[in-house]
N, C-alpha and C positions, 0 to 999 in steps of 0.2 A: 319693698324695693329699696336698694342701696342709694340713699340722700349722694348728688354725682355734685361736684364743685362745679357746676355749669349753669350759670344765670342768661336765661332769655326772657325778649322782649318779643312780646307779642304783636303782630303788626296785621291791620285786618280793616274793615268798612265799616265805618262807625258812624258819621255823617249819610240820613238816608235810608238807615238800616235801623229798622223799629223795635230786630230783636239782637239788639250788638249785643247786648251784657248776656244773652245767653248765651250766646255763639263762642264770646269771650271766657265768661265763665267754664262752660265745658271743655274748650280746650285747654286752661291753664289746668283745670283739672285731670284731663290726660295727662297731661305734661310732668306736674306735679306726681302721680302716680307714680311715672318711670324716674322719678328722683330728683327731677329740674328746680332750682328755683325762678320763678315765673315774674315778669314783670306785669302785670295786668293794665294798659294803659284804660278801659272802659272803668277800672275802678276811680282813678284819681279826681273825680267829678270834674270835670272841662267842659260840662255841657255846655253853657252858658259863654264860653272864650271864644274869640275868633280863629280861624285856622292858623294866623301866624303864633298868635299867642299859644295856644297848644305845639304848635312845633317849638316852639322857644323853650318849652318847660317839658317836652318828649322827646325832644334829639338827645339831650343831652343825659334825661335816665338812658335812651337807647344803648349810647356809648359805653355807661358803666358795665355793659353785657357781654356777655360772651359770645352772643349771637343773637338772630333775627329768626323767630319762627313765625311762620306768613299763613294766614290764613284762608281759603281757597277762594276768599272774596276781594285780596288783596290788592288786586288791578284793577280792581274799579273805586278805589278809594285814592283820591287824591293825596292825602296824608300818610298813606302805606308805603305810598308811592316814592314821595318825600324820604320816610323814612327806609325806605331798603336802597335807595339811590347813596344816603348818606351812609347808610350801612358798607353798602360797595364804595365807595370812596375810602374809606375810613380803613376799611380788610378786614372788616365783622362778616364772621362768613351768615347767609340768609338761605333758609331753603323752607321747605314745607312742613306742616307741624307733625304730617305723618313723617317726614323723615328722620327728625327727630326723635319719634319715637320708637321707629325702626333702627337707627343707632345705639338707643339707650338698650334697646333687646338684646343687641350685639354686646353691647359692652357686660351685661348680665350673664354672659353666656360662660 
């Protein structure tokens, strides 16, 4: 697949969710497939921080993005939550990680 100039950040339930780094890891993996560069926030080890502090140090990779791809657990993550609010503020467009990669199809076509 054609490498697309389109950085996203992954926004999903990490806190509570015993198998986030899978969950994370597969879909940067989709994503990556259709040509995405992928932000992986479950990689940057933040276990250990508290929620402000991770947002302190994840809004602001979110920003350098191009957009917000949500994972389908993303309402019930406080921090998702956070982040696709900031997203909308901001005019980073957010939508679902399958839609992104029902656009990448598109744009391959």
């Amino acid at each position: 697949m054609k490498k697309l100039d389109i950085k996203l950040y992954l926004a999903g339930k990490i806190t509570g969710n015993g198998e986030y780094k899978e969950v994370f890891a597969e879909a940067q993996k989709n994503l990556e497939i259709m040509g995405y560069i992928v932000v992986n926030p479950a990689e940057m080890g933040l276990d250990e921080k508290s929620h402000h502090d991770c947002m302190r140090i994840l809004i602001p990779e979110m920003l350098s993005c191009s957009g917000i791809a949500l994972l389908d657990n993303w309402v019930h993550s406080r921090g998702a939550i956070d982040e696709q609010y900031s997203a909308q503020v901001s005019g980073l467009p957010s939508a679902p990680v399958s839609w992104w990669i029902e656009l990448a199809e598109k744009y391959a076509r």
